[in-house]
N, C-alpha and C positions, 0 to 999 in steps of 0.2 A: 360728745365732749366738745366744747368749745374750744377753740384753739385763738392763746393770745404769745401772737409771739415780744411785742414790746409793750408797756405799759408808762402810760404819761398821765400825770397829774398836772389838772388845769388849777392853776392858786385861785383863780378870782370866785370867789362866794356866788353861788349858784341858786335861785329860786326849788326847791324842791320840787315845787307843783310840776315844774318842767316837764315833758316825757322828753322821748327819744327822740322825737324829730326838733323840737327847740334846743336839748342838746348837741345835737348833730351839725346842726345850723352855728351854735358855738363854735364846736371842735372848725366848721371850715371856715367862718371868717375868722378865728383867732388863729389857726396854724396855717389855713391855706387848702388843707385836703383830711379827709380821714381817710387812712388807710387801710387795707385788709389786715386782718390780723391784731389791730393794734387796740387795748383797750384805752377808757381816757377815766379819770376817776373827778369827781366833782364831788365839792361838799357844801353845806348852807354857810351861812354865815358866822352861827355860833359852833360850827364845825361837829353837831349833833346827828346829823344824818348825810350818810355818801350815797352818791350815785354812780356804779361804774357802765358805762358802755363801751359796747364790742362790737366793733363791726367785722364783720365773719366773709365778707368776701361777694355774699349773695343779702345781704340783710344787717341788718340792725338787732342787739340782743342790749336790756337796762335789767339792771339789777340795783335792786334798794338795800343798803344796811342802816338799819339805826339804832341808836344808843339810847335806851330806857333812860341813865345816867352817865354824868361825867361828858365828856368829849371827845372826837378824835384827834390824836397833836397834828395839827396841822400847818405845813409850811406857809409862809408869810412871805409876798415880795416884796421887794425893797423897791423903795420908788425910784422911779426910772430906768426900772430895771425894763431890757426888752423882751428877755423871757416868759411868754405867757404860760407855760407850762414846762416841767420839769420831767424828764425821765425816770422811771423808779425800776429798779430791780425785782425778781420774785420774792428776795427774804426779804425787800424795803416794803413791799405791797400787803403779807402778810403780816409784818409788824404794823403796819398803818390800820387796817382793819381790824388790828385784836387791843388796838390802843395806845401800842409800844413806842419808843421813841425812837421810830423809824432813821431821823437822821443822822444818830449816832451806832448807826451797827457797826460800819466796820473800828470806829475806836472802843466798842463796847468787847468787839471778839477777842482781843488781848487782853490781860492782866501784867501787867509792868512791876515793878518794886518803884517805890517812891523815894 
């Protein structure tokens, strides 16, 4: 089993053709370093297919998901913003890969009266 202990999504639209080492090459000039541990999740432009990489300490591991149909929702940065990449939680990670609107979970987990 793979062990990820933090996971980060990179916003900037990513070529698919990419492999692992053009991705990797991303993850270090946009953050500086890849970590052990930490996966980084990448998607194309029309947010149709993710790429997540892991680096595990001794290596490099990509995995491909893509969407037949539809999209994945995918966060957008704001210009000027210096954030190249966002931290995501394990529920934000599997709500992103099943399609979910990941960045409304925690006001989605309560029910309020209006």
């Amino acid at each position: 089993m793979i062990r990820i202990d933090a996971l980060w999504l990179c916003s900037q639209p990513q070529d698919m053709r990419a492999g692992a080492d053009r991705l990797l090459a991303v993850v270090v000039n946009t953050l500086g370093e890849a970590q052990a541990h930490h996966g980084y999740v990448f998607a194309n432009a029309p947010a149709s297919r993710l790429k997540l990489l892991v680096h595990d300490g001794f290596g490099v591991w990509c995995a491909t998901r893509r969407l037949h149909t539809g999209r994945f929702v995918w966060h957008t940065r704001e210009p000027g913003s210096a954030a190249p990449a966002l931290q995501l939680s394990a529920q934000q990670f599997e709500a992103l890969t099943l399609g979910l609107p990941w960045q409304r979970l925690g006001e989605l987990s309560t029910i309020r009266r209006c």
